[in-house]
N, C-alpha and C positions, 0 to 999 in steps of 0.2 A: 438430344437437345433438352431432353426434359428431367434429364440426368445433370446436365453441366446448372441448369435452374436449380432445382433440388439443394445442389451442393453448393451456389453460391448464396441459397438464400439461408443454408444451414453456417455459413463462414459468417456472415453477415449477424446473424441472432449470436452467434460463438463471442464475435467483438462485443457485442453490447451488454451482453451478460456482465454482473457486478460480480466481483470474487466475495467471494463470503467471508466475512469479519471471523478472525481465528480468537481464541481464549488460552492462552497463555498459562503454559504448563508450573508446577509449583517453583520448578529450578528454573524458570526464565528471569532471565534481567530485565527488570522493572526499564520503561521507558521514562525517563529522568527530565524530560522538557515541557513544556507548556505550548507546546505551538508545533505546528505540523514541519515535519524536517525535509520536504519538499517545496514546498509554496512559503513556508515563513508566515501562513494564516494560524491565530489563536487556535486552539485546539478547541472545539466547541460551536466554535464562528458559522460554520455553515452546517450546521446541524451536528448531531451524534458523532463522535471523534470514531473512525476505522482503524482497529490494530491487527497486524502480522506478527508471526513469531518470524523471525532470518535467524539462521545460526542461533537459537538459545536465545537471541534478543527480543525484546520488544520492540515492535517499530508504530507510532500512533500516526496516523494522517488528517488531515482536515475534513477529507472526502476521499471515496474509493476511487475518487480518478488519479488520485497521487501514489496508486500505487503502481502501475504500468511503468511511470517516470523511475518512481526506485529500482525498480526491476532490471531497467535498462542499465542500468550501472550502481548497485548498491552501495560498492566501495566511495566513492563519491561520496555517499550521504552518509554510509557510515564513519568515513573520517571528518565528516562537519559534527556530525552527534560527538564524537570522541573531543573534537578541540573545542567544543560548546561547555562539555561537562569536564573540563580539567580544573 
């Protein structure tokens, strides 16, 4: 019992944990928008803009919670980013 505690309390801090903001290798593609490509918030708006590298790109967010949502399905957000910057 104090096993099954342990390891839900350790699944529970696992969620809440923030991914750590990545820095962007020299051959990355520069992220080309002004505004977070999940929420559509200013990039800046809610504090210190969050970037990923996905594939070679740069991905900026509003906040580290927009990044679980792209995760879910990147191709999504990367074809809004692709028909944003045509």
């Amino acid at each position: 019992m104090k096993q099954a505690f342990l390891f839900s309390t350790f699944l529970l801090l696992a969620a809440c944990q923030k991914e750590a903001p990545q820095t962007p290798a020299a051959d990355t593609t520069a992220y080309p928008l002004d505004h977070c490509l999940v929420s559509g918030e200013k990039l800046g708006s809610m504090g210190d803009a969050v970037s990923i590298v996905h594939d070679g790109r740069e991905i900026k967010f509003c906040c580290d919670q927009c990044i679980p949502k792209f995760r879910e399905d990147p191709e999504k957000y990367l074809s809004k980013l692709d028909s944003e910057t045509k």
